[in-house]
Every structure is written in structure tokens, then in C-alpha cells.
Backbone bond lengths (Angstrom), bond angles and torsions (degrees), N, CA, C in turn:
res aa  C-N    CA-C-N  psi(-1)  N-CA   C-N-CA  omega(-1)  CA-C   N-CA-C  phi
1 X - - - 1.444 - - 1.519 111.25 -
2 X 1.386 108.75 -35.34 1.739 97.45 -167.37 2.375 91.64 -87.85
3 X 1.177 116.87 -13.14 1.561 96.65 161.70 1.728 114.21 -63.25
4 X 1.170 108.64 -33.04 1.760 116.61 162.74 0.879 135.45 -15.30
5 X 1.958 79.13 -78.02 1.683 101.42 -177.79 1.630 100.77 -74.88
6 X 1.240 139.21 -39.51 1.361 135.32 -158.40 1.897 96.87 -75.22
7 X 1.114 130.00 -43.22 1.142 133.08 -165.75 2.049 102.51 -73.22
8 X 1.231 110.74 -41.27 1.393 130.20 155.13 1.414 127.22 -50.82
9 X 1.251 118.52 -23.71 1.517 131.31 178.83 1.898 94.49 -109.08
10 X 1.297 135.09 -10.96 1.275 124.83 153.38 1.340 128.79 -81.55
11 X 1.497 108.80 -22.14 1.336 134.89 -169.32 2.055 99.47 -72.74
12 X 1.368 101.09 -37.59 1.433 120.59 -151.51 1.293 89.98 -81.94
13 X 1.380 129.56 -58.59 1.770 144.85 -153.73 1.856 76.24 -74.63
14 X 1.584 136.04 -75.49 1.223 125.88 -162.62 1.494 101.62 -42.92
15 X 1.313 120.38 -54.29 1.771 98.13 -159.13 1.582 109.62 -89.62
16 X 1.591 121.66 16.56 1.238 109.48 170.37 1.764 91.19 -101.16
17 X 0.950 140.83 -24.76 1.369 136.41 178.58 1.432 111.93 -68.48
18 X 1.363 116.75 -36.14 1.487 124.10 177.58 1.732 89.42 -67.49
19 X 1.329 119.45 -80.29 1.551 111.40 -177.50 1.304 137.27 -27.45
20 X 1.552 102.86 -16.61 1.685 112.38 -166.18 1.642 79.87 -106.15
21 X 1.357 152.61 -32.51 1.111 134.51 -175.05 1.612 114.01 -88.26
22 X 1.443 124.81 -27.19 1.450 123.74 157.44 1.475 122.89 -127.23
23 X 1.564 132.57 149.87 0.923 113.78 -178.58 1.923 116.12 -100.22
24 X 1.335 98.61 -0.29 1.465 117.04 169.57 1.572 115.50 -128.05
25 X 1.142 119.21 91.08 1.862 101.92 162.76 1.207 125.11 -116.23
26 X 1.178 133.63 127.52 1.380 123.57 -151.26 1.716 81.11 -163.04
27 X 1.970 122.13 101.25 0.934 121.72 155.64 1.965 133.94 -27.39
28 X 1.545 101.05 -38.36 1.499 95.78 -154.03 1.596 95.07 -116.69
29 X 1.163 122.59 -6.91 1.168 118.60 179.28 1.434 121.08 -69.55
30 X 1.091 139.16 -166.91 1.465 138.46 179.95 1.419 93.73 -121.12
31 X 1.692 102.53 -177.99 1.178 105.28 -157.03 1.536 121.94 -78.64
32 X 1.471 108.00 -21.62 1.442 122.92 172.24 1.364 158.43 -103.57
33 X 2.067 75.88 44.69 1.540 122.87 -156.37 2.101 83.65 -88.78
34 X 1.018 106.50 -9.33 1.517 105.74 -170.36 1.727 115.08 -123.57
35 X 1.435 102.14 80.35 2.075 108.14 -158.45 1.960 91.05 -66.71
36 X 0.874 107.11 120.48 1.371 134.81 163.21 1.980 108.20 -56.33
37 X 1.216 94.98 -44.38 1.466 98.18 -174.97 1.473 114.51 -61.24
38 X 1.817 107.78 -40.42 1.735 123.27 179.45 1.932 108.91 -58.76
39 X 1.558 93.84 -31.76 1.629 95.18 -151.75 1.132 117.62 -141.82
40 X 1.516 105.06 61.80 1.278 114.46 -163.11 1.274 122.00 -62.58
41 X 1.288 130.51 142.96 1.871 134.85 177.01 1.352 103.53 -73.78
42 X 1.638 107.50 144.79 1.145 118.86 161.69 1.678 126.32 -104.27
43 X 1.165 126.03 133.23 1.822 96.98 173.95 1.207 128.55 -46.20
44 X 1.591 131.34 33.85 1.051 136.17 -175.95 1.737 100.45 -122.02
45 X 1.850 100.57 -40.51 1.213 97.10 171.99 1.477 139.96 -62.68
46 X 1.674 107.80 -25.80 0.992 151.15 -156.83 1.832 90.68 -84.34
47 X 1.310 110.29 -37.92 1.892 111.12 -162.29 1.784 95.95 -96.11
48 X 1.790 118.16 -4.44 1.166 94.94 179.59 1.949 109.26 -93.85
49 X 0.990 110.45 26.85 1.568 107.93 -155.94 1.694 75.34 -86.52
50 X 1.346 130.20 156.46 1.259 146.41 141.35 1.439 123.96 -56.88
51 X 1.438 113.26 106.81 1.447 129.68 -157.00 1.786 106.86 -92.46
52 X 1.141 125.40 135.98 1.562 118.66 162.03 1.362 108.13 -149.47
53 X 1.380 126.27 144.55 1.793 139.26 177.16 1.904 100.11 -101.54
54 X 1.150 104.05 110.46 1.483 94.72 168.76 2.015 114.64 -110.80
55 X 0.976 100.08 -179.62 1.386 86.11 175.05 1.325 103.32 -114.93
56 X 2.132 108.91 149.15 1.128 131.17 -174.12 1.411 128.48 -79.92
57 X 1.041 140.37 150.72 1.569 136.24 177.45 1.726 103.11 -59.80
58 X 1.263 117.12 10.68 1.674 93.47 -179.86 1.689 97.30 -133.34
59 X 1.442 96.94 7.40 1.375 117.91 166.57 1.606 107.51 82.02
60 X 1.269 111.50 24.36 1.745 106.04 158.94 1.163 107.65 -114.29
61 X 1.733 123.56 -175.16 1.621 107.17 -155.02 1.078 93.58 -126.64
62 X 1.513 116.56 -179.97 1.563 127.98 -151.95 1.625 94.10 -126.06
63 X 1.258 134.30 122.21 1.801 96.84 167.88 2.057 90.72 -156.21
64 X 1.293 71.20 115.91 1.758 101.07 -169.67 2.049 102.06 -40.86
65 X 0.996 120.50 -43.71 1.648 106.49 -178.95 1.416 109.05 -75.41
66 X 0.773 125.85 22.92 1.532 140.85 -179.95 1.882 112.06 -91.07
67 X 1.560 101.47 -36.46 1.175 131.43 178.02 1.551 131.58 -92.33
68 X 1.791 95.02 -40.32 1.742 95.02 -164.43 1.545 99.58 -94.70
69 X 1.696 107.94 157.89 1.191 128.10 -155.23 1.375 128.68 71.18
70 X 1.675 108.85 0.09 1.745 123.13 166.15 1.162 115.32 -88.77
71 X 1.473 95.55 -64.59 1.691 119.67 -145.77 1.639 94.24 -126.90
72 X 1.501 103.49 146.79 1.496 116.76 122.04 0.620 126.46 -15.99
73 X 1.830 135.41 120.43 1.491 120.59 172.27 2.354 89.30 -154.49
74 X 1.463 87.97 134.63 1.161 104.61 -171.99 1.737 96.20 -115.92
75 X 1.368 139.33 125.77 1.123 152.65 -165.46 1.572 88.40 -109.39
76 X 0.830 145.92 132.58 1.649 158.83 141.94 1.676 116.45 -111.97
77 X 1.829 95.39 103.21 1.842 78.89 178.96 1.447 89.33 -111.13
78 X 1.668 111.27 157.12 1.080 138.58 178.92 1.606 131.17 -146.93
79 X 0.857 160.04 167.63 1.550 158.88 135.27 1.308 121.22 -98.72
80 X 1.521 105.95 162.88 1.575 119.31 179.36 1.119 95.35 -64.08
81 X 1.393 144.40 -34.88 1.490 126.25 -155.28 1.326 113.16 -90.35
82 X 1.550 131.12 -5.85 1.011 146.05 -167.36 1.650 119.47 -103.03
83 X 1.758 107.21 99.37 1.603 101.25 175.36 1.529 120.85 -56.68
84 X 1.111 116.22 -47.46 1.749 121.05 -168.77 1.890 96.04 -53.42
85 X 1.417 129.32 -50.10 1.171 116.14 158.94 1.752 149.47 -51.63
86 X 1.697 100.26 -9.43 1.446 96.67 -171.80 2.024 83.42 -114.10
87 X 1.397 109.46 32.81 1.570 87.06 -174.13 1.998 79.85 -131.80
88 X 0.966 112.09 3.48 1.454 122.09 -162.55 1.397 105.45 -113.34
89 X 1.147 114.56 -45.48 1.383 142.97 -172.75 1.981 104.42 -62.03
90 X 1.246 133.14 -61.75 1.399 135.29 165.10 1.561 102.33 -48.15
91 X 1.210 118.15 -66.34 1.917 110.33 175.15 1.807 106.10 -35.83
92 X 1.036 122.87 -63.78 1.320 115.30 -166.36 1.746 109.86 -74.35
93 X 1.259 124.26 -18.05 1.476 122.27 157.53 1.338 126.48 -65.05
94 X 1.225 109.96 -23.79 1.980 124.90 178.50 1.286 96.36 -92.06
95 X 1.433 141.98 -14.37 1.503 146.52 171.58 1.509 112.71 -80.03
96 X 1.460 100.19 -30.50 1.645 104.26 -162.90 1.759 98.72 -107.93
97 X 1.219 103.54 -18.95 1.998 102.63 166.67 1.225 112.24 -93.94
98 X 1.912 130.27 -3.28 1.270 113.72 154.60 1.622 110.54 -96.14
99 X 1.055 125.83 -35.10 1.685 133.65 -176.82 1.715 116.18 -87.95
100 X 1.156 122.48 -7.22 1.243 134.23 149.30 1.756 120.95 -33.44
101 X 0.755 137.11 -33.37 1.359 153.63 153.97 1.589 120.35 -79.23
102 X 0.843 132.98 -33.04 1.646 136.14 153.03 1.528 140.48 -76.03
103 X 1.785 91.65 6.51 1.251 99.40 166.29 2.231 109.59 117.29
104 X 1.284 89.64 -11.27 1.241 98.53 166.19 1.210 142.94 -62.75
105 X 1.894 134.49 132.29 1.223 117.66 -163.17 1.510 85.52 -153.73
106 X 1.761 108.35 121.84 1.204 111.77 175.28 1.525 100.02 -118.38
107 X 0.983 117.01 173.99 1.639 115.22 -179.46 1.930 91.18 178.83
108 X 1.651 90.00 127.64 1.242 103.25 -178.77 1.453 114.82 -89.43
109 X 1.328 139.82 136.15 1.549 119.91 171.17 0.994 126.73 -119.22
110 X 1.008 120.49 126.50 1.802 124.88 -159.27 1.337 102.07 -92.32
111 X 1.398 120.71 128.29 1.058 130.48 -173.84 1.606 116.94 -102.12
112 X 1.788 92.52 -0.78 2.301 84.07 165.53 1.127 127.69 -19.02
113 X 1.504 110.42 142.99 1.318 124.66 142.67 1.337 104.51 -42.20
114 X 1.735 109.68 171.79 1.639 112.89 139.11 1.172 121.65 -69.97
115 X 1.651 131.47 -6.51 1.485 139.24 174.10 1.317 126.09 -93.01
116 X 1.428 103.91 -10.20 1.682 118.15 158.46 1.702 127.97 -124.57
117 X 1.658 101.36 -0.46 1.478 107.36 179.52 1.658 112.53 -46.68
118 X 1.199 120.46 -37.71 1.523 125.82 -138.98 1.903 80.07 -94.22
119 X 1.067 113.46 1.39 2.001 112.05 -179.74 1.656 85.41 -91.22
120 X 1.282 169.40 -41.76 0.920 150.85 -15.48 1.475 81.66 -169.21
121 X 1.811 104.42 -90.76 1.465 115.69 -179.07 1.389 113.31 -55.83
122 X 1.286 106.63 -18.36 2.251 95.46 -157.75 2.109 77.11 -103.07
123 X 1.176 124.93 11.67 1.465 122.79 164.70 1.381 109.98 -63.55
124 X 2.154 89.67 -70.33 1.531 104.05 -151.27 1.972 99.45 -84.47
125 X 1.138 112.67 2.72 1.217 106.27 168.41 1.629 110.21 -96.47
126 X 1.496 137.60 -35.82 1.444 120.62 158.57 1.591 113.61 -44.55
127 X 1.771 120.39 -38.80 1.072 104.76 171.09 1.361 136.12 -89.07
128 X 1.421 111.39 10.44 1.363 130.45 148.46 1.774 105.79 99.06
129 X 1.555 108.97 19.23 1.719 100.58 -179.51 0.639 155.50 -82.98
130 X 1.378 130.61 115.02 1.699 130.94 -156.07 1.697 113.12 -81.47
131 X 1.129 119.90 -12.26 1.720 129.36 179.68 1.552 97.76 -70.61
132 X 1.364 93.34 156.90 1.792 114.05 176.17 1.860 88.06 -60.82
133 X 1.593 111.76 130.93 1.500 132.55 156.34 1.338 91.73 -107.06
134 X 1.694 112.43 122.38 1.335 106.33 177.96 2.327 88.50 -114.46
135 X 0.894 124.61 142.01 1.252 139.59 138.70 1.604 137.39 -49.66
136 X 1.355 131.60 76.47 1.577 161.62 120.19 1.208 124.64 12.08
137 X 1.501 110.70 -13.68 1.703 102.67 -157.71 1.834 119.39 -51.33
138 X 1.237 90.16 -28.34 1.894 106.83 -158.09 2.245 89.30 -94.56
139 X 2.000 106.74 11.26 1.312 80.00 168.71 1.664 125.33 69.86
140 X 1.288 118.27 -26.80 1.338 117.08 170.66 1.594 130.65 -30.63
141 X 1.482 107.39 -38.34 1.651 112.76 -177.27 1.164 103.79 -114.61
142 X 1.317 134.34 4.38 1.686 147.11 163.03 1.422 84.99 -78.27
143 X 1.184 139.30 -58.45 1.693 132.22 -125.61 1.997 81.59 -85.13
144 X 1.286 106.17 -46.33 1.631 123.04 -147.14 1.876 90.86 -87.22
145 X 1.547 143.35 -23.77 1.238 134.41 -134.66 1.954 109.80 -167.97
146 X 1.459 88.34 -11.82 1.705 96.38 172.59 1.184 111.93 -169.28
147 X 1.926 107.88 69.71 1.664 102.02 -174.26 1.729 100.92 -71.77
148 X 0.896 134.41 -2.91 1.897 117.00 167.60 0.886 112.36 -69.00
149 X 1.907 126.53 -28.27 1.351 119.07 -166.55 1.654 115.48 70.10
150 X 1.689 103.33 38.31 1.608 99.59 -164.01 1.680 90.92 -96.06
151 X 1.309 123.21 131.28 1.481 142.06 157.11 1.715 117.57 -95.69
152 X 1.336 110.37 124.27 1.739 118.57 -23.03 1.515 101.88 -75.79
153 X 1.516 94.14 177.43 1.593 103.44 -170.76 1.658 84.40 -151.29
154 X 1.273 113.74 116.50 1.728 115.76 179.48 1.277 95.99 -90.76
155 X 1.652 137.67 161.58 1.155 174.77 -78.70 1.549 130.96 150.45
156 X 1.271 125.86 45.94 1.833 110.47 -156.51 1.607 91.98 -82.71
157 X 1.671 111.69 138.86 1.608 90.14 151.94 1.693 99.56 -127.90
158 X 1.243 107.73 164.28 1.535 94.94 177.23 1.193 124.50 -94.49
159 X 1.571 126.77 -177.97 1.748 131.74 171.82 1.818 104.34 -37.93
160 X 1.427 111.95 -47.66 1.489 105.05 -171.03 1.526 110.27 -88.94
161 X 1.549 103.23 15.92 1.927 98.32 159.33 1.431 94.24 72.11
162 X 1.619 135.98 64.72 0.972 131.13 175.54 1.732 89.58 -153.77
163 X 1.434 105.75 135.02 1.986 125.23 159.31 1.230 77.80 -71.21
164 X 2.073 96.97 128.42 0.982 127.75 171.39 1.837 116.34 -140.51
165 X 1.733 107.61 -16.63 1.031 104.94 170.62 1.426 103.10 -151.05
166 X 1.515 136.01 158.30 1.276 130.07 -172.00 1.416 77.46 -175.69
167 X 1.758 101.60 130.40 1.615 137.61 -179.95 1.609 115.52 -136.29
168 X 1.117 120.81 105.60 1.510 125.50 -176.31 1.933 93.73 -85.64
169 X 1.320 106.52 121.40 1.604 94.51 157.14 1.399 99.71 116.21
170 X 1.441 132.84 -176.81 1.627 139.96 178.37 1.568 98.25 -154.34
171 X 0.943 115.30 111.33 2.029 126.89 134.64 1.173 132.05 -82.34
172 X 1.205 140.73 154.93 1.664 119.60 162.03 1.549 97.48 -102.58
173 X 1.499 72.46 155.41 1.744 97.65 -149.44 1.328 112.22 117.62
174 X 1.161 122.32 -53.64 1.698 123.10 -176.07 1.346 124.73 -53.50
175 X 1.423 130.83 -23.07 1.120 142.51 137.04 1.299 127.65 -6.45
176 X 1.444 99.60 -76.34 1.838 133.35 171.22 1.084 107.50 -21.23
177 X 1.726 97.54 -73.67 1.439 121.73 -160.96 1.572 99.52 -59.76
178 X 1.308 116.34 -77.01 1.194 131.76 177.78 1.742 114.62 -11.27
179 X 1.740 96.01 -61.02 2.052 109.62 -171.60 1.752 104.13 -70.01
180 X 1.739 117.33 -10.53 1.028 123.62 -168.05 1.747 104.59 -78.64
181 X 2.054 90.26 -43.97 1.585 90.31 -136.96 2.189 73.82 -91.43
182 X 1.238 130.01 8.37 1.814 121.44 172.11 1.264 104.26 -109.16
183 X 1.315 132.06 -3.04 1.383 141.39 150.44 1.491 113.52 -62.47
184 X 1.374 108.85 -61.69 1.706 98.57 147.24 1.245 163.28 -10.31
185 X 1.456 80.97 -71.03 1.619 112.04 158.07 1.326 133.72 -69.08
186 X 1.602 110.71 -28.57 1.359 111.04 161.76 1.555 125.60 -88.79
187 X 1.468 101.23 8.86 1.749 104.08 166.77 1.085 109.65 -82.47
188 X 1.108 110.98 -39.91 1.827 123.47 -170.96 2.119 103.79 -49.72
């Protein structure tokens, strides 16, 4: 009984820490499973999200509170080794070079090893991407934003700094939905 209770008192600290970092997470839902209008953010809500600066493939840095409580910001982590990401990955760059100006911020994160990082840049440049590629190796925004480590695994948060959508995986079609439901979000 007391492995129970001890395994139960880990269980408890994980899902109040998950709660304090989103106030909606719901893998399969879409993005507007979380009405903004009911539950509004405060800049307080906005400062509890878990913050990290990584560095970029063109060698300037990425660092997520820089963004939340402004903008749109869509987190996409992925790896070189992963097809469903390099076929997913151009859709969300043609999203972020038309919505880039309305407040949009996509940033892909590569989740390399140090034994495949250096595939990284000569990746997202065969696939031609103009969005911030920020670099993962040390896990920082995996540990804080994708403890499965699922590739890809999208990220929406909104203007008021709140997880509002999170998608493990790529279909086509998902795109759609996706440019539909941050098109949304940037009316708001």
C-alpha cells in the first residue's frame, strides 16, 4: 500500500505540473477545443508556460518567451530520421511565409542526436525552410513540451500564452485543419 501511496503522490505532482503549464491538453482534439472567450489568460498565465532559447541553424537563437502572450506560435518537433516530418514540415513553412505577418511564429525543433544533428541544416534547406529551425540536442523543449518524444508532435499556443492544441504524428490533411484552426487564432 505505501508503493501506492508513493507512486500516487508522483502521479499527483506530474498532473499538477502538467496543469500549471496548460490549461487545455487534449492530444486529439483540434485546436478550438480551448474557447479563449470562457477562459481568458492573464499575463500571469502567459509567464507560467516553461520557457527555453535554443540555438538556430543560422546561428541566432530561438527563445520561446520572446513570443508568448503576442503571437501565435506553433512548436513542430521533428528529426532528420523521420519521413512523416520532412513531408509535413514544407506545409507548415508555406503557413508561416503567408501568416508570418499576422502574428505568426512557427519554429521547427529538431530533435537530433549529436550523431545526426549536423543532417539538420543541409535537411531543412533541401526542404527549402525559411522558419526559425531551432536545434534540441540537450532535449530542453522535448523535456518541457514533448515528454514522448513523438515526431512530429505539433505545439499550438495562443496570443494569451495558453496550450491549446497538441498533435503527435502527420496525415495529409492535417495541415488544413491545423492553417484553419491558427487562422482562427489570429483573428481573435
Amino acid at each position: 500500500m505505501i508503493g501506492n501511496a508513493s507512486h500516487m503522490r508522483r502521479l499527483m505532482m506530474a498532473l499538477l505540473l502538467t496543469a500549471a503549464c496548460a490549461q487545455s491538453q487534449k492530444a486529439s482534439e483540434p485546436a478550438k477545443t480551448t474557447d479563449s472567450k470562457s477562459s481568458p489568460a492573464t499575463k500571469s498565465t502567459a509567464a507560467k508556460l516553461p520557457d527555453f532559447t535554443l540555438e538556430t541553424i543560422d546561428g541566432s537563437q530561438f527563445t520561446l518567451s520572446d513570443h508568448v502572450g503576442r503571437d501565435v506560435i506553433v512548436m513542430s518537433f521533428w528529426a532528420t530520421w523521420c519521413g512523416p516530418c520532412k513531408v509535413e514540415l514544407p506545409h507548415l513553412d508555406a503557413l508561416y511565409n503567408e501568416e508570418k505577418e499576422n502574428g505568426l511564429v512557427i519554429v521547427a525543433l529538431a530533435m537530433d542526436e549529436p550523431t545526426t544533428v549536423a543532417e539538420v541544416a543541409p535537411t531543412a534547406q533541401r526542404l527549402g525552410l525559411t522558419m526559425p529551425v531551432a536545434l534540441d540536442t540537450n532535449q530542453r523543449a522535448v523535456a518541457l513540451y514533448n515528454r514522448s518524444r513523438s515526431a512530429p508532435m505539433t505545439v499550438v499556443i495562443d496570443k494569451q500564452g495558453r496550450i491549446v492544441h497538441q498533435a503527435a504524428g502527420y496525415n495529409p490533411g492535417d495541415e488544413v485543419k491545423l492553417a484553419q484552426a491558427v487562422r482562427t487564432l489570429l483573428a481573435q
